[in-house]
N, C-alpha and C positions, 0 to 999 in steps of 0.2 A: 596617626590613623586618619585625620581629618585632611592631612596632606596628601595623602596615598588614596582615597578618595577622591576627593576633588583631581586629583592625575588623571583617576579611572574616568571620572566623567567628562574631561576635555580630552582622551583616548576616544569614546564612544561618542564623542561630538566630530572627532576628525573622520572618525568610520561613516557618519553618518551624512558629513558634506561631501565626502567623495562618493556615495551612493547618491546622493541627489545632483552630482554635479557643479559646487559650486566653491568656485578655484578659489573665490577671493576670500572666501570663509577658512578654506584651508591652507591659504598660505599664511593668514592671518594668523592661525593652529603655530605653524611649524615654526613663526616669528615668535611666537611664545615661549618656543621651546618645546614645544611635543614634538615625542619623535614621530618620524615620519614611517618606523619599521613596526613600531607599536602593532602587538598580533592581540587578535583576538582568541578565544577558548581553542580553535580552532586551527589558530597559524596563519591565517589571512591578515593580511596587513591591507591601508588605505587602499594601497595601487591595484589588492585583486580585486576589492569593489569598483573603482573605479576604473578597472580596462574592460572588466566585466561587461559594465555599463554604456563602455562608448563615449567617456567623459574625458576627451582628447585635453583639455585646458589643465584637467586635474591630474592627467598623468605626468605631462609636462612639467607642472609644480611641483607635482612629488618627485619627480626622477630630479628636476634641480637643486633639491632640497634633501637628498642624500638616499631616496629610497632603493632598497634592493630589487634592481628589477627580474633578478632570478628565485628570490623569495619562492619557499613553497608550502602549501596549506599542511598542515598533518591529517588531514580527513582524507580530500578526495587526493594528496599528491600531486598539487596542480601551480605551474607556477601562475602570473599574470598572463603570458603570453596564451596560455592554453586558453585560459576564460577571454581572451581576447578572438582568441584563432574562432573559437566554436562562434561566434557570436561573426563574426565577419569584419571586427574593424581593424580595416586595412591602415590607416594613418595611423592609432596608435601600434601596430605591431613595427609599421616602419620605422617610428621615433622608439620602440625599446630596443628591434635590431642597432639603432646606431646608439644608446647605452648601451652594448654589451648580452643582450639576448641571447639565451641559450639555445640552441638551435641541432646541438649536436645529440640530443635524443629526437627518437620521432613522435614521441607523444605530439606536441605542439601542430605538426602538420597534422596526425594522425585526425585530430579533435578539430581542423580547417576544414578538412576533407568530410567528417561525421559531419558538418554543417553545411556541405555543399558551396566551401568559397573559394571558388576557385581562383580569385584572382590574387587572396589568401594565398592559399597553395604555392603559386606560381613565383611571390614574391619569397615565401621561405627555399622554394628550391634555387631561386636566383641569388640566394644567400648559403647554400650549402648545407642545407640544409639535412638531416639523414630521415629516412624513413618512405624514400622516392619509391620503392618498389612497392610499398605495402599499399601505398594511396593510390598507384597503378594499379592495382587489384581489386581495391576497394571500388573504385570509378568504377572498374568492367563491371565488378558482382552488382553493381548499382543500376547499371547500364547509361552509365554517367560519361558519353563520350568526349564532350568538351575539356573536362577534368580529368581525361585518361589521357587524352593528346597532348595535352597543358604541359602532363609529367612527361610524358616521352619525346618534346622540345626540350623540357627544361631538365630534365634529372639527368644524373651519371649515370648508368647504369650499364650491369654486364649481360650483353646480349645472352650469353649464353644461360643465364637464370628466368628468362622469359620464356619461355615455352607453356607454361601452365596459363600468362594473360592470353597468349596466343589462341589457345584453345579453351579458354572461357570466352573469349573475346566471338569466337567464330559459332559457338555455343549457344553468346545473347545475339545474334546478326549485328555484331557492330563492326560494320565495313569500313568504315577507316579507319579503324582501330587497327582491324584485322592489317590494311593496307600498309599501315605505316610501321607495323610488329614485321612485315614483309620485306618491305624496304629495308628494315635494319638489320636483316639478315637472319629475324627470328626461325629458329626450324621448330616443326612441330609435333609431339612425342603423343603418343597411346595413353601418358600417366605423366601428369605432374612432379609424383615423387621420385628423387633420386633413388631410391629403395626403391626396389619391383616390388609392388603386394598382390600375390601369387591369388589369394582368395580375397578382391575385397567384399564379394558378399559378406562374409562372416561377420564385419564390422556393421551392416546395416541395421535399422530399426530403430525404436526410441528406447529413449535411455531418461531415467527421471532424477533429479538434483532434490534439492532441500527446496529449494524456490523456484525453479522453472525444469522446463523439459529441453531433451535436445533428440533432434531426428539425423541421424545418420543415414545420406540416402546414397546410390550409385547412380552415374553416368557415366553409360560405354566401361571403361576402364577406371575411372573419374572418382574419388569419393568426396562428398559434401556435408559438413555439420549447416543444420537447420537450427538456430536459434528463435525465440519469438522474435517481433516486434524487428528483426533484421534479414538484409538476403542471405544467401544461402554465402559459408564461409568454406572455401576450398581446402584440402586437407593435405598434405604433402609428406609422405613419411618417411625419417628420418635414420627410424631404426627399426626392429620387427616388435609390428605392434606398435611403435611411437611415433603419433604425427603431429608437425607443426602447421600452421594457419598459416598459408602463403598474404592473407591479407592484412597480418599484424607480426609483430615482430614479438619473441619471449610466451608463446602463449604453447602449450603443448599436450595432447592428447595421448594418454598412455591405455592402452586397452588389456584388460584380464582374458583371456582366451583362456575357454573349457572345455572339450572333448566339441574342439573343432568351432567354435564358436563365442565371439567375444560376450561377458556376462555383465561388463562396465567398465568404466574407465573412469581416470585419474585427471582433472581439467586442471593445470596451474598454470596461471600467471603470475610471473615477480614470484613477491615470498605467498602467495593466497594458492590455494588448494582446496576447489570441491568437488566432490566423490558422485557420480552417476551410474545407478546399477539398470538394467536391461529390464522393459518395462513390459510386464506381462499382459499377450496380448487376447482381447476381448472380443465378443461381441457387442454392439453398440443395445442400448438398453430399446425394448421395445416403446411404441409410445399407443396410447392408447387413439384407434382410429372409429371406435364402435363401441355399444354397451359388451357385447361379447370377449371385445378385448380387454376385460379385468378379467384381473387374477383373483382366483376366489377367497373372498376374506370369511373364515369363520371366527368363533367365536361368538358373546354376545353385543351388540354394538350398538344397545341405546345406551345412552348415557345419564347414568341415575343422578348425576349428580352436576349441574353446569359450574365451569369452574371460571374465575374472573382471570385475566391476562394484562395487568395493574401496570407495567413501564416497559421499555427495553427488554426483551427477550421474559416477559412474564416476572413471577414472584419471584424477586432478589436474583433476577437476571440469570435465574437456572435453565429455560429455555425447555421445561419440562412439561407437561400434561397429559400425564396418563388418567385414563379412565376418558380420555376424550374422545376419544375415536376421530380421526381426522377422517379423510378418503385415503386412499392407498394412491388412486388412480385418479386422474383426470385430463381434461383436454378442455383450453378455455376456446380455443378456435374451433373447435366442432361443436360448441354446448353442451359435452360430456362431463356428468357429474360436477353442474358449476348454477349455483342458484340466483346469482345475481354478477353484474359488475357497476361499476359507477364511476365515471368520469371526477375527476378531480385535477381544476387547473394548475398551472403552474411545476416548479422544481423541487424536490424533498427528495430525501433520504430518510425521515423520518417511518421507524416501523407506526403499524397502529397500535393501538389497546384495547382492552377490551372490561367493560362493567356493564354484570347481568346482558341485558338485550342493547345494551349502545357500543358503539364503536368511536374510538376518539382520534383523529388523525390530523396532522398539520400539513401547511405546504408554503412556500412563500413564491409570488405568482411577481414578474418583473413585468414593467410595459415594454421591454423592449419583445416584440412575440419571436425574435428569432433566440433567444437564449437558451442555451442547451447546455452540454455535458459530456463528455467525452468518457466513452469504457473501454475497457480492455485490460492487456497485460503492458503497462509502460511505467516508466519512472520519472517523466520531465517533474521540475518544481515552480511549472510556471500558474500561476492565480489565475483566473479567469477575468477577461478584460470585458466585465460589466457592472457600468456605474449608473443604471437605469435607478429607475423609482424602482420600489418593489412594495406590495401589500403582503406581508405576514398573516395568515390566517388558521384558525380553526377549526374543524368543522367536527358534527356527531352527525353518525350513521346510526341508522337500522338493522341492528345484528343480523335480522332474518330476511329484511326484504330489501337492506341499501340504500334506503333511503333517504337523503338526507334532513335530517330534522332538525337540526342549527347550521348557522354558520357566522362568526364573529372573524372583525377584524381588529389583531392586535397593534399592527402598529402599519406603520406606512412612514416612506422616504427613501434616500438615498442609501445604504447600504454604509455601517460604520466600519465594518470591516472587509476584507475582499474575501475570495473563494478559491479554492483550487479549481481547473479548469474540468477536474472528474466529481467536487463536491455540489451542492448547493447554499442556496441562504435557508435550507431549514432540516437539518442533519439530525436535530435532536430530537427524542423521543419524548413525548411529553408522561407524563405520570398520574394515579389518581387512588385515592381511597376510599372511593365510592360517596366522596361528599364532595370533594372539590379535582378538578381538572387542571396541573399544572403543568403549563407549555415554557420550554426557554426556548428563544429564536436566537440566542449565540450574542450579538453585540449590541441585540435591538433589547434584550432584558427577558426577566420572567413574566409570565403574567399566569394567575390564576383565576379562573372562571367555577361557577356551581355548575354541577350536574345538569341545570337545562339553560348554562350559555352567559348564567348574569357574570358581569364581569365585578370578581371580587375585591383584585390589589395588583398593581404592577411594582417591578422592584428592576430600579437600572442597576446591572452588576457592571458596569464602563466596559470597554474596549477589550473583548477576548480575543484578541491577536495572535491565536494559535497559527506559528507555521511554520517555515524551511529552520532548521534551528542553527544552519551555516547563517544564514540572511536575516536577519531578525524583522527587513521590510518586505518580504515576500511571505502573504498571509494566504491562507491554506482555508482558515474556518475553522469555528468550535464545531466539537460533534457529543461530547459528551455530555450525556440526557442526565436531569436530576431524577432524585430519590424522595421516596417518601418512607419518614422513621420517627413512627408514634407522632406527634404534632409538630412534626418539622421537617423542609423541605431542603435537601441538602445538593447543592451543586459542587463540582471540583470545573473547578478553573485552572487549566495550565494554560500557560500563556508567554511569550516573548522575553517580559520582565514582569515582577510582581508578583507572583503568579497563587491563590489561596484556594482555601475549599472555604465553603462558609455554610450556615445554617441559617434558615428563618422560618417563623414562625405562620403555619401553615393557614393561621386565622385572618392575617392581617399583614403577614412581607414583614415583618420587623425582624431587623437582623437580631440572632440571637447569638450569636459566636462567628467568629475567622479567623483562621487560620492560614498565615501566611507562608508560605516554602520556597527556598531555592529550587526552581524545577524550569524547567524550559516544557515547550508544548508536549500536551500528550491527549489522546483522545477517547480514554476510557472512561465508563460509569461509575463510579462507586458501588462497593457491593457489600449487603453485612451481612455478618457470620455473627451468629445467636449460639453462641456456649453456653456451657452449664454456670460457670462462673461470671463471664460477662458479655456484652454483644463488641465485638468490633466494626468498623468500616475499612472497609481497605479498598486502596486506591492504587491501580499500576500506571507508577509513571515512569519516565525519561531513566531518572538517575536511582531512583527505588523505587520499590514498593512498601506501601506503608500499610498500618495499621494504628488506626484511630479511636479515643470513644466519642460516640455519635453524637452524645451528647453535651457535651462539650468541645470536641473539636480537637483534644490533647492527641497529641504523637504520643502511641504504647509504643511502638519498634518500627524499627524501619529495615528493609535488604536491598541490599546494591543490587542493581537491576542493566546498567550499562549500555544501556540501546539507545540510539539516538531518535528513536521515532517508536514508541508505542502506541496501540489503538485496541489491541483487546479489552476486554472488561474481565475482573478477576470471577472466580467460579468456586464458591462454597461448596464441598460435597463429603461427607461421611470426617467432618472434622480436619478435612484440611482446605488449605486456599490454593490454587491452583493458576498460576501467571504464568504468559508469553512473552514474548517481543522477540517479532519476525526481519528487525532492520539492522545494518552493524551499529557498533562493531562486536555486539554479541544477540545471539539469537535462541537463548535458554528455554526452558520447560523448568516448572519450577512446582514442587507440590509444599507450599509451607505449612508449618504447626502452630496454628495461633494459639495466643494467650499467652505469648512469650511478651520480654520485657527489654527495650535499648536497639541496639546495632544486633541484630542475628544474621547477618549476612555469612554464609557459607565458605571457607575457605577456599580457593582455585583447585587446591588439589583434594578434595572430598566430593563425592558425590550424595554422600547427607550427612549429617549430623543429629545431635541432639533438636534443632530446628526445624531443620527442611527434611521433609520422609524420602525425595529424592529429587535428580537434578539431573537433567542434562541439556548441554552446553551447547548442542546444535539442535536445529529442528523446529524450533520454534515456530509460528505461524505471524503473519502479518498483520492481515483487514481483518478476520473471523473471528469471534471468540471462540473459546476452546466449549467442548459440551462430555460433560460428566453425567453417567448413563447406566444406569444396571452393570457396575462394577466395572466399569472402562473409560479413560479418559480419551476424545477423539479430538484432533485439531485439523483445520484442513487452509492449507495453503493456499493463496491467491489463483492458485493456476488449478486447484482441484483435487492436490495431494492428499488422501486420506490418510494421517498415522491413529493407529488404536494401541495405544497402551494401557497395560493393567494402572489401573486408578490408584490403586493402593502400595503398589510396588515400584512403580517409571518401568517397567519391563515391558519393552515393545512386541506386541502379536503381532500386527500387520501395517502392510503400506501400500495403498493399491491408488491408484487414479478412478475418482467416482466418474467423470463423465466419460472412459473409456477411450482417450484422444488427449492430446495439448490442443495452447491456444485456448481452452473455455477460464473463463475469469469469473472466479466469488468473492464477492465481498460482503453480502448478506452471510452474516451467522447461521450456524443449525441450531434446529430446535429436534422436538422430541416428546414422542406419545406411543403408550402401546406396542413399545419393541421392535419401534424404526424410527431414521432419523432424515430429515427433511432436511435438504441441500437445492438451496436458490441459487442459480448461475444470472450471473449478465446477461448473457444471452438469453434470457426468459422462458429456464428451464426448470423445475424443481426437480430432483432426483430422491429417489426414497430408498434408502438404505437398510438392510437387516441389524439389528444391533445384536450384539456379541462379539466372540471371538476368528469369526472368519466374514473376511468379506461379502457380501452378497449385495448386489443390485437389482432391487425389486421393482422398479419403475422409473420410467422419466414422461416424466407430463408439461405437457407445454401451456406456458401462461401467453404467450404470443407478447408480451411486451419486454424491454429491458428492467428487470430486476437488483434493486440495489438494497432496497430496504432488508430485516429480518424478518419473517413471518412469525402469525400469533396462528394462537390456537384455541379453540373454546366448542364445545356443546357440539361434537360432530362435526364438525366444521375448519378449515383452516383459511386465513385471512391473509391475503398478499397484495403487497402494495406494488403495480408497474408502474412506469415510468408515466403514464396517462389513467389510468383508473387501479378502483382497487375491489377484488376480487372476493365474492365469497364462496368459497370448494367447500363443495359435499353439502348437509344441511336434508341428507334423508337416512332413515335408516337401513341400513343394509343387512340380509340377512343372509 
């Protein structure tokens, strides 16, 4: 054992000199005797990091030194060459062409051409590269004419398959394109597809996925899928109803057609298959421009009773407050129904909180003043390249008038961990129990402060290196906000390696328990569920979800969970717990039965058991937590996807798009009061929802800034944090 050890750890020393670049540590490795093909969890071996990176010396040693330079990862399917191509270095693709480079699929170009290298490009097709037509396509759909010419010098191709660049080409006005398609004797056809499609309207409109949307549009004869975040991908059909993507190879569109009109289609690439059904179309939700533009709310709507809003999405992360009466309506850019706002410097993610009349929020402020954060719908894994100073800070509001009445600095300096390029340096939510104010800032530590600001105890928990979980040195950022339970403050630390939850004591930071777990990054809250018999904590990570006692810190059970990226927080309701994970390579709903005991992890072919009340295996959601609501579980997708299932059954009522479009991105959670559910867009929109069994969209109110946090709620009022101040909605009685 101690030998097989010590292998592991000069394994993950040679991973980690060819990520850094440096040859002479790694030839020194392979002198040892390590191998040089040693894979990680993954299937990455030294040479993916290292061509990845552009670490020409290290490739060269490895390839001398026996590496396979066709190796391929089992995550993403990617040999070296690929993570080279995308990245653009041209000298190491030259030295693994002459190893032996595989060249005869087109990924490698494909992922040259997604990175705009064209000189990339030029050099795989001077090698023979296949996949010359698709990167022709791709260059037009791009309007990418250097990269288009590049291929029609250097590729084989058969004139008579060109017709469709031809007429995308003259489409985007790209006249040499056009010119040189000409010269080769291109002719030019009404439709792309060798199949006539006699109706392509019928195919048009959106169509909505588990994770994203796709728009089907027409030109002239023409049809085009619209994916996000990409140009538009040509369609070409193959058979009736089946079309392939002139701009990638294996990739194929199969359409259900119902009394004259298609209802969705079947999207597979390779052996993967997602199902898109026809997305019911809307009108866009009114916004309010005038006091006369509310909808009329009856009922009683003072609020007997003010209710505190204690961490992350409120008490045990329910995300609930009924009897509060929020606004229905608002508009921050007109001054409709909005009692204050307040500027607050700096980057956070962090929601606020709320006790009696103060408001408790963080932010962590960089000197570099151009530091920002990128939103949307994307997937890059790249950190954000800012190693400024940064002050960590505090502050307490004025519930009623915004005011700010403290403001503390907890820590200040360089930055021990980095950030994803969409996070911040203060993601967490702090916590409170009406005595003491507990902020984690992720790498910088806890600190807790009293109710007016004195600083009580700081606790370093070391280096939360939450991130890419292929790359163990590309750091993303903690986001998971601690808890407060009875006289202890509980954090879950997932992390790179290491990785624990731990407890301390809420008087004085004194660790009281840890618990240490095999787990790679994850970025949920902890959450406890109070039984008749005992309280648990449960935590969703990576590889399970667990179940804890809080008070000591013991593993009661645990369930395989299988996603390589989790971020929801789990959801206590009517005696069950309630998990997601929206990433592969699975993407389950999970409703468990606590109080159990060991491994209750669900067989593959059950969809419940004695354990789980029910399951299912797609669907999942991503960034949001799921919200458990007057008898229905709602989860909503990064792009806006609403599913409402029965809470107690997994049996789906409905699926609709809340903001009425693709393209809008959530990552702020819902919340919930009063029998509607409050949906914060990126785009710095809140949408309010009917709750029950049929969809209904009762409002979209504009906050005017970009929205990432989760909203609180309290005393008629609802509290949101934009990307430059924070906002207090409603705050009168309505009658």
């Amino acid at each position: 054992l101690a030998n097989l050890s010590n292998a592991q750890e000069k394994e993950q020393e040679l991973w980690a000199a060819a990520k850094k670049g440096d040859a002479v540590l790694v030839k020194s490795l392979l002198e040892a005797g390590i191998d040089a093909n040693a894979k990680t969890n993954y299937g990455a071996t030294a040479i993916t990091f290292a061509a990845d990176r552009g670490h020409l010396e290290v490739v060269r040693t490895l390839l001398e030194n026996g590496a396979d330079v066709n190796v391929v990862d089992s995550f993403y399917d990617a040999t070296a060459v690929v993570w080279a191509a995308y990245k653009g270095h041209l000298e190491i693709i030259n030295l693994m062409i002459e190893h032996g480079a595989d060249l005869s699929k087109p990924t490698p170009i494909q992922w040259a051409s997604a990175g705009g290298n064209t000189e990339v490009v030029k050099t795989m097709l001077k090698n023979k590269s296949a996949g010359g037509k698709s990167v022709l396509m791709s260059a037009i759909r791009n309007k990418n004419s250097e990269m288009a010419l590049a291929v029609l010098e250097a590729a084989e191709l058969e004139v008579g398959d060109l017709s469709p660049a031809l007429s995308n080409a003259k489409a985007n006005d790209m006249n040499e394109v056009v010119k040189k398609l000409a010269e080769m004797g291109v002719k030019a056809e009404q439709s792309a597809s060798a199949v006539k499609v006699e109706q392509p309207e019928i195919y048009t409109g959106s169509f909505e996925g588990e994770n994203f949307e796709v728009k089907i549009e027409q030109k002239e004869d023409q049809l085009f899928a619209n994916v996000p975040g990409q140009s538009p991908f040509t369609l070409v059909a193959s058979a009736p109803h089946v079309f392939n993507i002139a701009e990638a190879e294996g990739i194929t569109f199969t359409f259900s057609v119902e009394n004259g009109r298609a209802v969705g289609f079947k999207f597979k690439q390779g052996e993967n298959t997602m199902e898109f059904v026809r997305a019911e179309e809307k009108e866009p939700a009114k916004m309010a421009t005038s006091e006369s533009d509310k909808p009329v709310e009856t009922g009683p709507r003072t609020v007997e009773k003010p209710e505190n809003w204690t961490g992350f999405r409120g008490n045990q992360a329910s995300g609930i407050a009924d009897g509060q009466y929020p606004p229905t309506v608002w508009n921050a850019e007109e001054w409709i129904n909005i009692s204050w706002k307040t500027p607050i410097p700096g980057l956070a993610h962090s929601s606020p909180i709320i006790w009696q009349d103060k408001i408790f929020i963080t932010t962590a402020i960089s000197s570099d003043t151009s530091s920002t954060y990128r939103v949307g719908l994307f997937g890059d894994v790249d950190p954000a390249n800012d190693f400024s100073k940064h002050s960590w800070r505090i502050y307490c509001l004025d519930k009623k008038s915004g005011e700010i009445l403290w403001e503390k600095i907890a820590y200040e300096g360089v930055p021990r961990a980095q950030r994803h390029i969409k996070a911040t340096q203060a993601n967490s939510t702090p916590v409170t129990d009406g005595k003491h104010v507990v902020a984690l800032f992720g790498s910088e530590g806890l600190a807790c402060y009293s109710m007016d600001g004195n600083l009580l105890w700081k606790k370093d928990l070391g280096v939360l290196d939450a991130g890419w979980f292929f790359d163990d040195e590309i750091q993303w950022g903690h986001a998971s906000s601690p808890i407060i339970y009875k006289n202890l403050v509980i954090v879950q630390c997932d992390r790179s390696k290491n990785s624990y939850i731990a407890a301390y004591s809420i008087n004085d930071g004194k660790e009281v328990w840890k618990t240490e777990r095999d787990e790679i990054p994850s970025w949920g809250t902890p959450t406890i569920y109070t039984g008749n018999s005992r309280d648990e904590m449960i935590t969703n990570s990576s590889r399970f979800v667990y179940g804890h006692d809080p008070m000591t810190g013991k593993e009661l059970w645990r369930h395989k969970m299988n996603s390589e990226v989790t971020v929801g927080t789990p959801v206590a309701y009517n005696d069950l717990i309630y998990v997601t994970a929206g990433y592969p390579p699975s993407r389950p709903v999970i409703a468990i039965r606590p109080g159990k005991n060991g491994d209750i992890s669900i067989p593959d072919s059950l969809d419940s058991d004695e354990n789980v009340a029910w399951r299912v295996k797609s669907g999942g959601t991503y960034m949001p937590t799921p919200i458990a609501y007057d008898g229905y579980l709602y989860t909503c997708s990064n792009n806006g996807i609403l599913t409402c299932y029965e809470a107690k059954t997994g049996k789906k009522v409905y699926r609709d798009r809340i903001a009425g479009r693709g393209g809008v991105a959530f990552t702020a959670s819902p919340v919930a009061a009063d029998g509607k559910l409050y949906f914060a867009s990126e785009d710095g929109d809140v949408y309010v929802v009917k709750s029950g069994a049929n969809f209904e969209l009762i409002a979209k109110n504009i906050v005017g800034e970009i929205c990432m946090a989760t909203p609180a709620i309290s005393d008629g009022m609802i509290f949101i944090r934009g990307q430059h101040h924070v906002f207090g909605m409603g705050g009168k009685t309505v009658n």
